[in-house]
C-alpha positions in Angstrom: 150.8 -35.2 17.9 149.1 -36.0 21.2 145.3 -36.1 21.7 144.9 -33.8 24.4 141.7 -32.5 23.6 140.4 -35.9 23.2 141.7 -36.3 26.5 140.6 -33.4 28.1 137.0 -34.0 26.8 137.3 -37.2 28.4 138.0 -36.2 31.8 134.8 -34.4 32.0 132.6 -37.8 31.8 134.4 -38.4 35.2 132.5 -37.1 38.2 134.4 -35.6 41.2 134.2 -37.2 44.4 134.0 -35.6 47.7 135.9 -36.1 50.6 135.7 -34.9 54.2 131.8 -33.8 54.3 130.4 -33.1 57.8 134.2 -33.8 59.8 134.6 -31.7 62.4 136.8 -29.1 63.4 140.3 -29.7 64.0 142.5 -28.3 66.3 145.0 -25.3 65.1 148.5 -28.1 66.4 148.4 -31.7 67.1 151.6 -33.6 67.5 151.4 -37.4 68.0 153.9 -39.7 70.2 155.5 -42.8 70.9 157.4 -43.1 67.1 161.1 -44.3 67.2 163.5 -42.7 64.5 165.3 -45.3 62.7 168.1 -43.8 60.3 168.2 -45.6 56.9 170.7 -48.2 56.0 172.0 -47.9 52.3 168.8 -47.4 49.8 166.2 -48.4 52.6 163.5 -45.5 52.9 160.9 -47.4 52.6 161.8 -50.2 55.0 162.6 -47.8 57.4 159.9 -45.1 57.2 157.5 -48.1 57.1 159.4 -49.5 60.2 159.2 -46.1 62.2 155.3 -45.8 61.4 154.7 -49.2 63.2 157.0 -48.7 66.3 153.7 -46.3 66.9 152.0 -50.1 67.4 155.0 -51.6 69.8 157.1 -53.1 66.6 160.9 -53.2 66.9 163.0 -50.1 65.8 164.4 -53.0 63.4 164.5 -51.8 59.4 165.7 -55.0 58.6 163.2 -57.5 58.8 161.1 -55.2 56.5 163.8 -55.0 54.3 164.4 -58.5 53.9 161.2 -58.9 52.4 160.3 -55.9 50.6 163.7 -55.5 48.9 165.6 -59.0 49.4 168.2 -57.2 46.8 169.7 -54.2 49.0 170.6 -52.7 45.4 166.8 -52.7 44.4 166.4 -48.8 44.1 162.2 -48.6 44.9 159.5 -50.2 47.3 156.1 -49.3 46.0 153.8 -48.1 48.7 151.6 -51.2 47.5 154.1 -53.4 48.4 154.6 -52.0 51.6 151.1 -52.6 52.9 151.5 -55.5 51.3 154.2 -56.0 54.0 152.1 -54.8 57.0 148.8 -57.0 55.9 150.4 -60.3 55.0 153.9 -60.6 57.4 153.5 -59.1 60.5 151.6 -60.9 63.6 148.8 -58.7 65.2 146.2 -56.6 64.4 148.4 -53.7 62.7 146.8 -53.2 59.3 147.6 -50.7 56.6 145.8 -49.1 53.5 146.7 -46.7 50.3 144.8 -44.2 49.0 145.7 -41.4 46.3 144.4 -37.9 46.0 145.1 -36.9 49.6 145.5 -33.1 50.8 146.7 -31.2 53.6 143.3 -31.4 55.7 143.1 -35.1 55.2 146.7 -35.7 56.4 145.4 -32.7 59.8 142.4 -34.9 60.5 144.5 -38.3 60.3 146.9 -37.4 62.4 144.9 -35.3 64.9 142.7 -38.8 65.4 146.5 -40.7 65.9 146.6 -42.5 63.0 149.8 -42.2 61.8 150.5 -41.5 57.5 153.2 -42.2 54.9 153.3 -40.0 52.4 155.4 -40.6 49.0 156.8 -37.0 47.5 159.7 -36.0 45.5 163.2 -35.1 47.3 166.5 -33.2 46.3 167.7 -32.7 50.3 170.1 -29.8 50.9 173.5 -30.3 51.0 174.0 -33.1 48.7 171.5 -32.3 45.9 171.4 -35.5 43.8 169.0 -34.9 41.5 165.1 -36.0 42.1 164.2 -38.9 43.9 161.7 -40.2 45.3 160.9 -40.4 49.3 158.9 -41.6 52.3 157.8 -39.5 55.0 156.1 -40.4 58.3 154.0 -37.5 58.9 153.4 -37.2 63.2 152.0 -33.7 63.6 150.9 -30.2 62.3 151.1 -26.4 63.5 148.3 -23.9 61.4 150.4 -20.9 63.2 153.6 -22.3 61.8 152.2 -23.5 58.5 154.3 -26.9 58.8 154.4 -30.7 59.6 156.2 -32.4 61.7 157.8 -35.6 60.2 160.0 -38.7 60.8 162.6 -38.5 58.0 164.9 -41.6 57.5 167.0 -39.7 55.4 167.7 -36.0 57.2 166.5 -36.8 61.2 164.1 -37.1 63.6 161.7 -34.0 64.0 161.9 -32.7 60.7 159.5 -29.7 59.9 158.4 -29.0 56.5 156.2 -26.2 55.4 152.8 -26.8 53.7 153.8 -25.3 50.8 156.6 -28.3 50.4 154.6 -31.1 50.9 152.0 -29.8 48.7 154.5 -28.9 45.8 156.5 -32.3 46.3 153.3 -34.6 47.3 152.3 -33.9 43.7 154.8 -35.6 42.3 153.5 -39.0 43.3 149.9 -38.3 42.8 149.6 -37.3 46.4 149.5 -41.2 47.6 149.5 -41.9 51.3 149.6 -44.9 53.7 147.7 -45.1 56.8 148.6 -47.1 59.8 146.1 -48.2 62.3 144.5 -51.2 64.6 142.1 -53.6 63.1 140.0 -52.4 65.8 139.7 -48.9 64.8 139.6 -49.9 60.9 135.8 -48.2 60.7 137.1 -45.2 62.5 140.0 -44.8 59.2 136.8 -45.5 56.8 134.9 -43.1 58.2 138.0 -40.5 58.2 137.9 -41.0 54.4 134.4 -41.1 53.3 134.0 -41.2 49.9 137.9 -41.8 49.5 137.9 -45.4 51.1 136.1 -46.5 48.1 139.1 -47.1 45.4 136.9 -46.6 42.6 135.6 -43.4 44.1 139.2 -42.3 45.3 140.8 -43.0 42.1 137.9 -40.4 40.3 139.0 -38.2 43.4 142.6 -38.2 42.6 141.8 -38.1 38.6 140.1 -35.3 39.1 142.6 -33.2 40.8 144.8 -33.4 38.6 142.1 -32.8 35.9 141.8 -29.4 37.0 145.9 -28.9 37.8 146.5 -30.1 33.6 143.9 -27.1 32.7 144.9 -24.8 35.1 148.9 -25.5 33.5 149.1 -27.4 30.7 153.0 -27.7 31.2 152.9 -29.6 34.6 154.3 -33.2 33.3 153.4 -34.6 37.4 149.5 -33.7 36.5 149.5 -35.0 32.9 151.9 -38.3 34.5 149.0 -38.4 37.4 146.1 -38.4 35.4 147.8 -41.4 33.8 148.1 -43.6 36.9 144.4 -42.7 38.1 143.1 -43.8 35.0 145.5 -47.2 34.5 143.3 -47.7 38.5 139.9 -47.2 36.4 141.1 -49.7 34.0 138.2 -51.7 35.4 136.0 -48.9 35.3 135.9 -47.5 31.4 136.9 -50.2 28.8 138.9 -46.8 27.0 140.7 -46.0 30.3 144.0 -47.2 29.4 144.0 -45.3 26.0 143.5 -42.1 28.0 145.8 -43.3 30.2 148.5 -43.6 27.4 147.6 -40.4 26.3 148.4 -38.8 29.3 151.3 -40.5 30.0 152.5 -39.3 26.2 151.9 -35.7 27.2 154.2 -36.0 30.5 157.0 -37.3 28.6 156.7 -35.0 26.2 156.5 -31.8 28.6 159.6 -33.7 30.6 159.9 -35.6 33.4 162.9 -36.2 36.1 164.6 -39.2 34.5 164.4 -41.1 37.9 160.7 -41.0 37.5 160.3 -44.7 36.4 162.4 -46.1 39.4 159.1 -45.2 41.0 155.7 -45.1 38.9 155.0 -47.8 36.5 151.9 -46.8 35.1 153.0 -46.0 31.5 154.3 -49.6 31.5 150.9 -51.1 32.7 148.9 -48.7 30.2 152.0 -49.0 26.9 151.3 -52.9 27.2 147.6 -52.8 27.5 147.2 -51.0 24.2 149.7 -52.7 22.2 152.3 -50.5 22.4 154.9 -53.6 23.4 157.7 -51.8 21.9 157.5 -48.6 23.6 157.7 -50.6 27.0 161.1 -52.3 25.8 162.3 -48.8 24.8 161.7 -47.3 27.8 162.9 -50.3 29.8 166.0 -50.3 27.9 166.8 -46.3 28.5 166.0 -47.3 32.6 168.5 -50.0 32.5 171.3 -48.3 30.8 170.8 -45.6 33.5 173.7 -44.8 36.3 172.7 -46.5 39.8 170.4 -48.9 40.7 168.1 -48.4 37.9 169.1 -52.0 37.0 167.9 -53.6 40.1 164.4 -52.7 39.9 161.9 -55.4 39.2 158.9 -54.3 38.2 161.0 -53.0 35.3 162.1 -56.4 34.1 158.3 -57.7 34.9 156.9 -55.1 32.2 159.6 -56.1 29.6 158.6 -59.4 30.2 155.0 -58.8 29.6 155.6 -56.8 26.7 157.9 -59.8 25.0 155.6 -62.4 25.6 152.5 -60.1 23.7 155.1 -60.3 21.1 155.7 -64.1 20.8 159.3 -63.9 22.5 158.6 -66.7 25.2 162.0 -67.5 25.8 163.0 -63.4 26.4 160.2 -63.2 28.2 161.1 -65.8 31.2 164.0 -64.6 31.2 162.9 -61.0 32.1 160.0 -62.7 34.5 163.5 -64.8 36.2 165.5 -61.5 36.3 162.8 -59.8 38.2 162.5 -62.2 40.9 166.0 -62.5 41.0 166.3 -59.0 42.5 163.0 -59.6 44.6 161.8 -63.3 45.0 158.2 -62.1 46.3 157.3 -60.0 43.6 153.9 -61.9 43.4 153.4 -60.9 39.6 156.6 -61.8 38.1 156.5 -65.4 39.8 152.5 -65.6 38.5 154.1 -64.9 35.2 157.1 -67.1 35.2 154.6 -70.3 36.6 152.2 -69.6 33.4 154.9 -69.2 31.4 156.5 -72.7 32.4 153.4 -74.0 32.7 152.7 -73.2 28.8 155.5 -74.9 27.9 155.4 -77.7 29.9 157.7 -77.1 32.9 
């Protein structure tokens, strides 16, 4: 039986932060320029949509060198929009910076791009004609229209020039806790701060996005993305509340149980993060188990074999556990964590 009321009295010790207080009016359409389209190669949405936001900044219409490092495995079905500012902050010359935030909406993504910075939003996707089931997907977000009720987006996937109403993005921006990436100069990184308020503190934008979906888990107790949500804004309070990861693995418990799309963990990792953090070792090698057996590139995703890893070494299992921590950088060498993991690991015993 799931705690939910323990978890919904919880919630309420949260305050809600505020965002957007005193910004000024925006214009009805705005529509930014100078993006190049770059189709993606096999499995490469990130790279690319990543790639097309910083041809705004004069970088090649090139996918590949971003590729090569976020995803040295071609196979590797996910890039984590962590990793890819990752990318932007750490590998690329200049003064091109990037940042992530949760918890965003539709006037935050207006007032971004109507003072041309350009966004990356992660949302779910089934794209007519193919329908292949849920997956995730980047979008590079360039421009609005109020009259039309729709962005106008970069889409690696379907074209350049894509429109899509408000009411998509804010049904399938849910679905990944309505995280964004925003592009911008170093120069101009007070102007993005000050765009975001409250939300470019991440305590205060996690608390944001928590309580979002706070009110979306009352308002329908039966929407897993808002139960699955809540998890992954309290695994980023983990510093925060010493009990945030047992709410977190509550929550997490309650999306599975109200169903989620079973490509959900190629994405989100949170109930890994949160399973191990309260001793729940075995339900991370369960569910690590059920991803691997699954068809496509399930197999090829690291942070999968970095959790398992984790959750054998809790359990003694040294040996199982390198292994898992080798495995993941064998599908991605600069997955930081797993090569922290593996040089402890060998370090303990003497290697």
């Amino acid at each position: 039986m799931f705690r939910i009321g323990v978890l919904l009295l919880a919630l309420l010790l949260f305050p809600a932060a505020a965002f957007g207080q005193g910004a000024p009016a925006l214009p009805p359409a705005y529509q930014m320029t100078g993006f190049k389209h770059i189709p993606q190669m096999w499995n490469n949405c990130g790279p690319a949509t990543l790639t097309m936001g910083l041809t705004y900044f004069g970088v090649a219409a090139d996918q590949r060198p971003a590729a090569s490092w976020l995803k040295p495995n071609p196979e590797d079905g996910n890039v984590t929009p962590w990793q890819m500012v990752e990318y932007v902050n750490t590998q690329l010359p200049g003064t091109t910076r990037a940042l992530v935030r949760a918890g965003g909406d539709l006037t935050l993504l207006k007032t971004l791009i109507a003072n041309n910075f350009p966004v990356i939003i992660e949302a779910g996707y089934d794209p007519e004609p193919q329908r292949l089931g849920w997956m995730g997907h980047y979008l590079l977000v360039m421009g609005y229209d109020d009259a039309a009720q729709q962005f106008l987006t970069q889409d690696s996937y379907l074209g350049p020039n894509q429109p899509y109403s408000y009411a998509h993005i804010e049904q399938f921006w849910h679905h990944f806790n309505n995280t964004y990436i925003v592009l911008y100069d170093f120069s101009r990184e007070a102007e993005v701060l000050a765009l975001l308020g409250d939300q470019a503190d991440v305590i205060q934008n996690a608390l944001h996005a928590l309580e979002i979906n706070r009110q979306r888990a009352l308002a329908n107790p039966n929407d897993a993305f808002a139960w699955f949500n809540l998890g992954t804004n309290y695994v980023a309070l983990a510093g925060y509340d010493p009990k945030a990861y047992e709410y977190a693995a509550v929550a997490y418990d309650q999306a599975r149980a109200v169903g989620l799309p079973w490509r959900m963990m190629w994405y989100q990792f949170g109930p890994y993060e949160a399973y191990n953090a309260v001793g729940r070792y075995q339900d991370v090698l369960d569910l690590a188990r059920v991803l691997l057996n699954e068809p496509g590139t399930s197999q090829y995703i690291e942070e999968t074999y970095y959790y398992a890893g984790i959750a054998r070494e809790k359990l003694g299992d040294r040996d199982r556990a390198l292994a898992n921590y080798l495995a993941a950088l064998e599908n991605n060498k600069n997955f930081a964590p797993a090569r922290e993991a593996r040089d402890r690991l060998q370090g303990t015993a003497g290697g």
